[in-house]
Every structure is written in C-alpha cells, then in structure tokens.
N, CA, C and O atoms as a GROMACS GRO file, in nm:
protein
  424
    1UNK      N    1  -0.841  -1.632  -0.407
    1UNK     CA    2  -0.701  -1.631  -0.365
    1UNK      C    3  -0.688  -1.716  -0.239
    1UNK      O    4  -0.659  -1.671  -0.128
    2UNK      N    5  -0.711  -1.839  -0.266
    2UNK     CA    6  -0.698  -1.951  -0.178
    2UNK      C    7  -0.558  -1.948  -0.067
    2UNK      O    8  -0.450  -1.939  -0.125
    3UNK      N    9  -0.555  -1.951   0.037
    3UNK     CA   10  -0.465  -1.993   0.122
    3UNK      C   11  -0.360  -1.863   0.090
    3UNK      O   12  -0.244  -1.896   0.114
    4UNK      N   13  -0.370  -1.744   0.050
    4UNK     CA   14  -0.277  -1.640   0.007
    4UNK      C   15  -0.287  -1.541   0.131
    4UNK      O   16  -0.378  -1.458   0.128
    5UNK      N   17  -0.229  -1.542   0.204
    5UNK     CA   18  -0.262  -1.414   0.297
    5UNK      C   19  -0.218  -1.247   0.288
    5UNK      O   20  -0.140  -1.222   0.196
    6UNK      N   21  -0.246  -1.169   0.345
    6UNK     CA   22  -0.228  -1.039   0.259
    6UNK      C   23  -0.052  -0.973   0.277
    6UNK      O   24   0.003  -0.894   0.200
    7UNK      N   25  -0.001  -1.027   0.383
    7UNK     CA   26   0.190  -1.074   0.384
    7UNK      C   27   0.250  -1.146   0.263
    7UNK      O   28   0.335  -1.101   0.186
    8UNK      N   29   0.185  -1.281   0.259
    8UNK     CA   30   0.229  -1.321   0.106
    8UNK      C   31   0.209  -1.251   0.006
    8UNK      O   32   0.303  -1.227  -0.071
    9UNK      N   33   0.065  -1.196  -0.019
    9UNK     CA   34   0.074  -1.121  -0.124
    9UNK      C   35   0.156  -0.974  -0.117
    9UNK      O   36   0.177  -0.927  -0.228
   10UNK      N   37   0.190  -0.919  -0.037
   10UNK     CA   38   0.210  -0.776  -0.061
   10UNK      C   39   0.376  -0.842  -0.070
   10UNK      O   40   0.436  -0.779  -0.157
   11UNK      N   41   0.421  -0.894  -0.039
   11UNK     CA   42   0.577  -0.918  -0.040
   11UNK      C   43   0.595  -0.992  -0.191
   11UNK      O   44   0.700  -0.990  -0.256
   12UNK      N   45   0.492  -1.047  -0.223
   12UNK     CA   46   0.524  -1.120  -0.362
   12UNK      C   47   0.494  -0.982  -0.430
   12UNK      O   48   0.586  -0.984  -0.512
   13UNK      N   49   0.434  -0.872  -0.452
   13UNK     CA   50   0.411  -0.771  -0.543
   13UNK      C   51   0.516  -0.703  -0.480
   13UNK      O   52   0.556  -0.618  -0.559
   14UNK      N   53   0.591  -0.698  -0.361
   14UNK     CA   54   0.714  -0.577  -0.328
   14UNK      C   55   0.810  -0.655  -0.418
   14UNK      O   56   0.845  -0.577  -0.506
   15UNK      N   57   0.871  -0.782  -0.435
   15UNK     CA   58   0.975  -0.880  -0.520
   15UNK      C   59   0.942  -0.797  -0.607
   15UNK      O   60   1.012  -0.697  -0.624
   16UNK      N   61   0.813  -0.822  -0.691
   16UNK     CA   62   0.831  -0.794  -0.836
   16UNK      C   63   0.813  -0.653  -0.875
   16UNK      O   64   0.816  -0.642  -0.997
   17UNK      N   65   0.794  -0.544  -0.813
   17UNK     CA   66   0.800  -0.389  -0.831
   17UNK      C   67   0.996  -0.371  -0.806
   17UNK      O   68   1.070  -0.304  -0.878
   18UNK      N   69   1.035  -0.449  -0.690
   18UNK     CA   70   1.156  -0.420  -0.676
   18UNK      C   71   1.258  -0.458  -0.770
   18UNK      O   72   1.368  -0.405  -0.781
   19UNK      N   73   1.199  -0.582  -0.857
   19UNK     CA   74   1.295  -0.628  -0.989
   19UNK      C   75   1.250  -0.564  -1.099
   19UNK      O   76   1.330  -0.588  -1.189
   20UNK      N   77   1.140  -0.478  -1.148
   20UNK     CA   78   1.117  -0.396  -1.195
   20UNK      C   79   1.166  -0.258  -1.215
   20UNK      O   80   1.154  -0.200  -1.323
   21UNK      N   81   1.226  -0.198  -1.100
   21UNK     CA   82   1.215  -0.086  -1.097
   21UNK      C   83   1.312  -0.099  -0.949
   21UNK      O   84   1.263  -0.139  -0.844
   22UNK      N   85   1.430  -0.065  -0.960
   22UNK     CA   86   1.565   0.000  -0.891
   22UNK      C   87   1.519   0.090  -0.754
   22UNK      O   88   1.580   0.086  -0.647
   23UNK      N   89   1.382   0.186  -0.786
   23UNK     CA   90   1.374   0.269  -0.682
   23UNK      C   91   1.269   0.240  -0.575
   23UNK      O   92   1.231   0.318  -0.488
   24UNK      N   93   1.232   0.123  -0.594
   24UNK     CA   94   1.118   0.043  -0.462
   24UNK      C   95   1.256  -0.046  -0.351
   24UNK      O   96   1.335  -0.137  -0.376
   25UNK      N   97   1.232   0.032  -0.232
   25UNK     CA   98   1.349  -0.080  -0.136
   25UNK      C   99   1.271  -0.119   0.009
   25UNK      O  100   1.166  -0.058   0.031
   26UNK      N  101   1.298  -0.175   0.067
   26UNK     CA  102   1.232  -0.192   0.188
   26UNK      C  103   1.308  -0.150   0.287
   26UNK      O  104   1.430  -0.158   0.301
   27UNK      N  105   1.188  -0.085   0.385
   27UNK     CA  106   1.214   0.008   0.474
   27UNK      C  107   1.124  -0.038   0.591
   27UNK      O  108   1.052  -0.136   0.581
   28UNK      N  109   1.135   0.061   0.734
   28UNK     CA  110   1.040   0.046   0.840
   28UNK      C  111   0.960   0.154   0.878
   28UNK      O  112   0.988   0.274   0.886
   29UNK      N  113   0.834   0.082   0.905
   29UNK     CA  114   0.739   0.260   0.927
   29UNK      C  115   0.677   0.184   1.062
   29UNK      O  116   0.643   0.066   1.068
   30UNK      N  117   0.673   0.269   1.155
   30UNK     CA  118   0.576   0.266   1.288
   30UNK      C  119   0.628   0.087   1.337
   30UNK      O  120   0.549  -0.004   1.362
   31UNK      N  121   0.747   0.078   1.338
   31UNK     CA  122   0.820  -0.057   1.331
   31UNK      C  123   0.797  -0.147   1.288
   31UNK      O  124   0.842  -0.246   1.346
   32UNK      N  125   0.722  -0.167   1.173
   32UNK     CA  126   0.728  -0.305   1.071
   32UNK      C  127   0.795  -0.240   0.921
   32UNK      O  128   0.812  -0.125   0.880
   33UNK      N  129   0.814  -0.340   0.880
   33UNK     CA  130   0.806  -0.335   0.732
   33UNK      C  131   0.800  -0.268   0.666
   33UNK      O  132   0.682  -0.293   0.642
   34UNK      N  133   0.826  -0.175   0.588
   34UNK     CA  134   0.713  -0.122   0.479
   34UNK      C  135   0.801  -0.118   0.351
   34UNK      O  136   0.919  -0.150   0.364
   35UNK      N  137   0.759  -0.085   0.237
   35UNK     CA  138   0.845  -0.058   0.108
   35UNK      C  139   0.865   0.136   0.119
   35UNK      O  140   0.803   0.206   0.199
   36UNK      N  141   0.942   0.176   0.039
   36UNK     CA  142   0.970   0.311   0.025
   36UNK      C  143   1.016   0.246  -0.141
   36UNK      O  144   1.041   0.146  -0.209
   37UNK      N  145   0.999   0.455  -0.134
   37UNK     CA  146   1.100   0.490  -0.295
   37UNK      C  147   1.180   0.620  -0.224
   37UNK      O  148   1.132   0.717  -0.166
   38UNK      N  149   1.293   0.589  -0.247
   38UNK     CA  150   1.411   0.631  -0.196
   38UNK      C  151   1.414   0.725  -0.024
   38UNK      O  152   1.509   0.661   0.022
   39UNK      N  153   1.391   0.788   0.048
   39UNK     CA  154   1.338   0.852   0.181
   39UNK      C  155   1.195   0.815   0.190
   39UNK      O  156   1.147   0.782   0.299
   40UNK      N  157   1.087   0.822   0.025
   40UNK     CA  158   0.955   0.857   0.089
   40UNK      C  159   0.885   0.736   0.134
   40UNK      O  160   0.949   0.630   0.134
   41UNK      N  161   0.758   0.738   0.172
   41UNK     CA  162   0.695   0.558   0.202
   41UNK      C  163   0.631   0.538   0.123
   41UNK      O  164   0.558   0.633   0.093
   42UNK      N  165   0.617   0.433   0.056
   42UNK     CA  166   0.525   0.394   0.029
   42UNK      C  167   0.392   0.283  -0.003
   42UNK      O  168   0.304   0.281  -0.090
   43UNK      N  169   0.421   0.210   0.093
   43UNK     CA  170   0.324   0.086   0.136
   43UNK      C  171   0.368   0.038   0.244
   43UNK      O  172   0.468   0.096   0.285
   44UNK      N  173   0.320  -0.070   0.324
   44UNK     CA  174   0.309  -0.131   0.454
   44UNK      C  175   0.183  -0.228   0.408
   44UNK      O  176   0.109  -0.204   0.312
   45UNK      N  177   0.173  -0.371   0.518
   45UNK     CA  178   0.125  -0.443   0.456
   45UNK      C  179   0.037  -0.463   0.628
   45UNK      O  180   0.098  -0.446   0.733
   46UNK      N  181  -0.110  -0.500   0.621
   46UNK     CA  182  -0.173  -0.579   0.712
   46UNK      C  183  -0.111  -0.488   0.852
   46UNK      O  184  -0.027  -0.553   0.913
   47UNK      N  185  -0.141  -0.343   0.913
   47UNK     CA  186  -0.096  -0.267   1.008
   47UNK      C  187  -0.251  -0.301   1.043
   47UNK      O  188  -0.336  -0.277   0.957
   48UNK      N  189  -0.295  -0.370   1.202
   48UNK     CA  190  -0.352  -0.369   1.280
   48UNK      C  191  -0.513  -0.463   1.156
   48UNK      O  192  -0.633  -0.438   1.152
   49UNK      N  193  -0.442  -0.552   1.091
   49UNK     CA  194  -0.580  -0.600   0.971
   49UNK      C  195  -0.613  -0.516   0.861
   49UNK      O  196  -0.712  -0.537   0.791
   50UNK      N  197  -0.514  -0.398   0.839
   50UNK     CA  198  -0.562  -0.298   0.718
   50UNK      C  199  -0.546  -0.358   0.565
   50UNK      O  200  -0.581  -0.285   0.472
   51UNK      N  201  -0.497  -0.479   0.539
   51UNK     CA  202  -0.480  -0.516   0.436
   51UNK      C  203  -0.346  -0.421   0.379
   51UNK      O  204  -0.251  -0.374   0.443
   52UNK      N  205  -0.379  -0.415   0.231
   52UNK     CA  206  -0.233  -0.308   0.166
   52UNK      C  207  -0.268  -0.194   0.256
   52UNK      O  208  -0.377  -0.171   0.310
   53UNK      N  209  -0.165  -0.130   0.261
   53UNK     CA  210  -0.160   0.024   0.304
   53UNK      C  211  -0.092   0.080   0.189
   53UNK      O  212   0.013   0.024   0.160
   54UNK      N  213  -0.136   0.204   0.098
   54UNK     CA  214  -0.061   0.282   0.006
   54UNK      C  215  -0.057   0.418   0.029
   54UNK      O  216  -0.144   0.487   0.082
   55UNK      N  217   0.092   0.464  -0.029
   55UNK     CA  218   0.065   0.650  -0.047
   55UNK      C  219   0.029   0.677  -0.166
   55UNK      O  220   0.101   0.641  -0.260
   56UNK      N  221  -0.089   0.745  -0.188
   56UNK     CA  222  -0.134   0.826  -0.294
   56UNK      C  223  -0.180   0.951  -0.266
   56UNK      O  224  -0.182   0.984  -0.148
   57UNK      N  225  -0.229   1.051  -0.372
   57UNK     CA  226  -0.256   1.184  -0.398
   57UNK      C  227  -0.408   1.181  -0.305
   57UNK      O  228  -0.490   1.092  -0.332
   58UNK      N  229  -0.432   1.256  -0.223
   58UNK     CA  230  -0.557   1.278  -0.133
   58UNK      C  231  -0.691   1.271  -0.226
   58UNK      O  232  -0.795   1.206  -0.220
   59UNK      N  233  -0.658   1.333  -0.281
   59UNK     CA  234  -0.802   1.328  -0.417
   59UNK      C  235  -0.827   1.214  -0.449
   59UNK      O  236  -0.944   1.178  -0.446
   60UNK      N  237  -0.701   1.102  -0.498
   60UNK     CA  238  -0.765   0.972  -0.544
   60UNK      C  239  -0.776   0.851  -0.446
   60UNK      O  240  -0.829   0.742  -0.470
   61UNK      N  241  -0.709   0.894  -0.320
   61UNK     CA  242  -0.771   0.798  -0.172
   61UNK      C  243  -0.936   0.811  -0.156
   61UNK      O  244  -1.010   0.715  -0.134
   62UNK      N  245  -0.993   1.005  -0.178
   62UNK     CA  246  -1.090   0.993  -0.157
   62UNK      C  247  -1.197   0.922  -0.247
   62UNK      O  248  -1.304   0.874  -0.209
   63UNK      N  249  -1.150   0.927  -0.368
   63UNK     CA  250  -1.198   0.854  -0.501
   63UNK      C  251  -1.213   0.712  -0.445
   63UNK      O  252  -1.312   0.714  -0.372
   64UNK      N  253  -1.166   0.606  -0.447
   64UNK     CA  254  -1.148   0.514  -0.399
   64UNK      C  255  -1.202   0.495  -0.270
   64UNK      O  256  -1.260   0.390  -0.241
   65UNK      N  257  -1.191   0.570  -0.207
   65UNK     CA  258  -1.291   0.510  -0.090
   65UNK      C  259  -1.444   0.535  -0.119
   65UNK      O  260  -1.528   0.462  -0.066
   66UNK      N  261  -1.478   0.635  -0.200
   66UNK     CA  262  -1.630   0.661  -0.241
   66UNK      C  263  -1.666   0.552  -0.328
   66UNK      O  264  -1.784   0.519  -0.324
   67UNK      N  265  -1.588   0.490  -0.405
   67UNK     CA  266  -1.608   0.391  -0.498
   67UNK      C  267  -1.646   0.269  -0.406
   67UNK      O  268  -1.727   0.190  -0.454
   68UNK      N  269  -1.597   0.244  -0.279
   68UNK     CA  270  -1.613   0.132  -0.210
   68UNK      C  271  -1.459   0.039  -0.209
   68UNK      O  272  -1.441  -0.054  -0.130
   69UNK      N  273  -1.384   0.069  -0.283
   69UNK     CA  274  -1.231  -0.001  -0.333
   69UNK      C  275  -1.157  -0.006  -0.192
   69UNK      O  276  -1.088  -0.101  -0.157
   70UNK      N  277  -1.178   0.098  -0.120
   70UNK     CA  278  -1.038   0.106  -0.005
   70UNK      C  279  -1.128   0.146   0.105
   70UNK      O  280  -1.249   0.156   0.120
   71UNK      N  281  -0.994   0.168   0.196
   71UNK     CA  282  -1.130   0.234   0.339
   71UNK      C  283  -0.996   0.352   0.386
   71UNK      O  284  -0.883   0.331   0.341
   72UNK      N  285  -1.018   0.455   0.466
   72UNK     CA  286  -0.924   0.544   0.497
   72UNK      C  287  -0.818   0.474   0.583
   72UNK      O  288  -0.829   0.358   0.625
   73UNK      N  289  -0.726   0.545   0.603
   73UNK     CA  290  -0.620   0.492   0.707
   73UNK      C  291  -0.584   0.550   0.803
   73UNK      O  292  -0.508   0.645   0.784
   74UNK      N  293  -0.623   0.517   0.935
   74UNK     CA  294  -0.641   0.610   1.069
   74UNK      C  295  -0.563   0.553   1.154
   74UNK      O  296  -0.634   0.471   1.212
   75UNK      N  297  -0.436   0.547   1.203
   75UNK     CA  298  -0.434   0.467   1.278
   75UNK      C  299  -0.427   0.512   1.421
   75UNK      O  300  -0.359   0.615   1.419
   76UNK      N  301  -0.462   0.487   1.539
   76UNK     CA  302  -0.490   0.558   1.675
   76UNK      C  303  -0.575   0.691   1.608
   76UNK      O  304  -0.567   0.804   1.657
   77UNK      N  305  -0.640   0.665   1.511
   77UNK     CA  306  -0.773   0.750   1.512
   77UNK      C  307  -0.778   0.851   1.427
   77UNK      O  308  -0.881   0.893   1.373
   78UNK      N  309  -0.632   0.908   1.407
   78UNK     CA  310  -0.631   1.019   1.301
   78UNK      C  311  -0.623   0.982   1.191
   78UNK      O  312  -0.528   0.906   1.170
   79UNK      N  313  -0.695   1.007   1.096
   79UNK     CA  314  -0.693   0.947   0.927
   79UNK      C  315  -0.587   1.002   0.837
   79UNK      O  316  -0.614   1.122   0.834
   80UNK      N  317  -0.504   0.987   0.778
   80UNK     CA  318  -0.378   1.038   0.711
   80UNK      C  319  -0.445   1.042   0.571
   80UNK      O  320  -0.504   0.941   0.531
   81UNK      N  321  -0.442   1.118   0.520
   81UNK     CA  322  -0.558   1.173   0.397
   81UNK      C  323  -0.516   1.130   0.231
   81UNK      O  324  -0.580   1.133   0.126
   82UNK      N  325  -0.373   1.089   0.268
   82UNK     CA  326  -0.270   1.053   0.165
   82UNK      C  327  -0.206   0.865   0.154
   82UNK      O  328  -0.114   0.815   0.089
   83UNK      N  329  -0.344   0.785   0.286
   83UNK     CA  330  -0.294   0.677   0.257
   83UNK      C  331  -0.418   0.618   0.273
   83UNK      O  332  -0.500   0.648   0.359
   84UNK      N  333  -0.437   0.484   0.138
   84UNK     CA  334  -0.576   0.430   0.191
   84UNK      C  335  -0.514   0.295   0.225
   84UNK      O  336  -0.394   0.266   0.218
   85UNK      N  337  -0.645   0.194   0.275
   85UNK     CA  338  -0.640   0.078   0.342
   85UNK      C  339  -0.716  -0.009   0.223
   85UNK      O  340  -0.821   0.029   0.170
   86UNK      N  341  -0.649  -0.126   0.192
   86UNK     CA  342  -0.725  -0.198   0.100
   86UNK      C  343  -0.739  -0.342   0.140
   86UNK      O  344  -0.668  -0.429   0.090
   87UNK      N  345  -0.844  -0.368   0.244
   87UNK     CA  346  -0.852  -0.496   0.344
   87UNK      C  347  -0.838  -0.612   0.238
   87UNK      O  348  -0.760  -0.706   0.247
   88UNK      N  349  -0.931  -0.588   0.130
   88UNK     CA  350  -0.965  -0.733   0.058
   88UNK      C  351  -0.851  -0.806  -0.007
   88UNK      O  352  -0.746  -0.753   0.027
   89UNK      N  353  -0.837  -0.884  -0.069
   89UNK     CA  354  -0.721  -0.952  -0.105
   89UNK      C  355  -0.711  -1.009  -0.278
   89UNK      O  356  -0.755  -1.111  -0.331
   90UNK      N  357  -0.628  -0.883  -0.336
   90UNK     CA  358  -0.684  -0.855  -0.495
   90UNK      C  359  -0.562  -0.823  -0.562
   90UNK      O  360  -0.506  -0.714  -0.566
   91UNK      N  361  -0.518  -0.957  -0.626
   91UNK     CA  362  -0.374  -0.935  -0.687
   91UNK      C  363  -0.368  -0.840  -0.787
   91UNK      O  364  -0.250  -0.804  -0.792
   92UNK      N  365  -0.439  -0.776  -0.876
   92UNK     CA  366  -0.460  -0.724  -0.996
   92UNK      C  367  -0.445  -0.564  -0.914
   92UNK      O  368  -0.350  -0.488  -0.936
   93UNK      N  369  -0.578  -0.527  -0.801
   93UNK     CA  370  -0.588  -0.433  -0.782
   93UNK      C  371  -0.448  -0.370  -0.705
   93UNK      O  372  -0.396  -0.260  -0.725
   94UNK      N  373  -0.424  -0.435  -0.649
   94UNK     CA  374  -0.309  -0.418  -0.523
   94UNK      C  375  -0.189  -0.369  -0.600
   94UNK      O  376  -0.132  -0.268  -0.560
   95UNK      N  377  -0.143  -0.439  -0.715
   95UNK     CA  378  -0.033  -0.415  -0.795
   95UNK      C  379  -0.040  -0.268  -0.894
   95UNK      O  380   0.042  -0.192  -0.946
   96UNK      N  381  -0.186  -0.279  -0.885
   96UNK     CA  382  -0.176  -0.103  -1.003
   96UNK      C  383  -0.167  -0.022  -0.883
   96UNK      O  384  -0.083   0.069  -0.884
   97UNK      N  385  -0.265  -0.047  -0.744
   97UNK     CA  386  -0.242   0.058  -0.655
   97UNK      C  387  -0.085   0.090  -0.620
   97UNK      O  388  -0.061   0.206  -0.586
   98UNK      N  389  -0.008   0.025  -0.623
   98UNK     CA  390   0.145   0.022  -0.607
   98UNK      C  391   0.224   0.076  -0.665
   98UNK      O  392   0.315   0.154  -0.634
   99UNK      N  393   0.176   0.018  -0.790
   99UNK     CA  394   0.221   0.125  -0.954
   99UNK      C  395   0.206   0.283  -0.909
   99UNK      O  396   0.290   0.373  -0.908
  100UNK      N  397   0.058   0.284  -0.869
  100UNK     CA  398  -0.004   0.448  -0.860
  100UNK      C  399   0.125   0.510  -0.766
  100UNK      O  400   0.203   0.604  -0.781
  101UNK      N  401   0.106   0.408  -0.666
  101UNK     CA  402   0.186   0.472  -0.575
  101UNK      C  403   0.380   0.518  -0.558
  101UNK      O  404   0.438   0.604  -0.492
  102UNK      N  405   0.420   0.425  -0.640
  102UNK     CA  406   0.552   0.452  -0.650
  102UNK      C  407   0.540   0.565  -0.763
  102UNK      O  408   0.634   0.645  -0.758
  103UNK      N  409   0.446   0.590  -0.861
  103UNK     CA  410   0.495   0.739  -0.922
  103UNK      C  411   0.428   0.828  -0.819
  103UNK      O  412   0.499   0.927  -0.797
  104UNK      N  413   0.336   0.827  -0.761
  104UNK     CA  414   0.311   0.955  -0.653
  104UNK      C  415   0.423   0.966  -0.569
  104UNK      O  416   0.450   1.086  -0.557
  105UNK      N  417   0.488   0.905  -0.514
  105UNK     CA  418   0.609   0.951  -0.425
  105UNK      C  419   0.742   0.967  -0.496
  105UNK      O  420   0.825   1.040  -0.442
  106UNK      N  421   0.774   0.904  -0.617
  106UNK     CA  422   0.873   0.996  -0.726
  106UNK      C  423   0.904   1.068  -0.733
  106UNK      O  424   0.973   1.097  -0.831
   0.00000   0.00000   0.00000
C-alpha cells in the first residue's frame, strides 16, 4: 500500500461504509475525527500512531490481539477493553474490522 497513509485509508473506507449504509456518520472523539453509528463510536483513525482504532465486543479485541492482528488501546495508559489498535496498513482487514464494528454498536 504504496504512498497510502492510514488517514487516507480510514477516510476512503469511512466514504464507502457511509454510502453503504445510512447509519455510519462522522463524529468527534477526544477532539479529532472519528466515525459513529448514530450516539455510539465507532472508529477514529491514527490517535497518537494507533493506526485504525475500532469498537468491538471485549472477547474479540482480546482474540485479535492474541492472534497478533491488533494491539490494545490505552490511551494515557488505561486500556479500554472494547477498542483495539490496528497500526499496520491493510485495506481488506480494516474494512471487515469496520463491518464488525458498525454491527457491534447497532
């Protein structure tokens, strides 16, 4: 993913979840950016180098981080158990994690 940075990509997958699907809008969390589905959050892009940031079910953040896929999301230190960090830069993966994530906050 030549010359793609993880802003380009997460805003090119927020376009196309948002022309997809009525209930992805953009919103602000901890004052940037982030996407929501309707009040709840659910992504933020590159917070302090984290790559994607997603909300998912605690069980399958921890899944995913045991797999090696994501890393937790702590930010000033406390880990939020319901969002992982996905530094690397993976159009395929990023877009199902998104998927996951707009039906977990549904």
């Amino acid at each position: 993913m030549q010359d793609v940075t993880a802003e380009k990509l997460f805003w090119d997958l927020a376009a196309e979840l948002q022309g997809e699907d009525g209930r992805v809008v953009e919103g602000t969390i901890m004052g940037s950016a982030c996407l929501r589905v309707g009040k709840e959050f659910l992504a933020l892009v590159d917070y302090k180098g984290s790559g994607l940031v997603v909300k998912l079910p605690k069980q399958r953040v921890a899944e995913l981080v045991e797999e090696g896929h994501g890393k937790p999301f702590g930010p000033g230190g406390k880990i939020f158990k319901e969002w992982l960090s996905v530094p690397a830069l993976d159009r395929k993966r990023w877009h199902g994690l998104l998927r996951e994530g707009v039906e977990f906050v549904s």
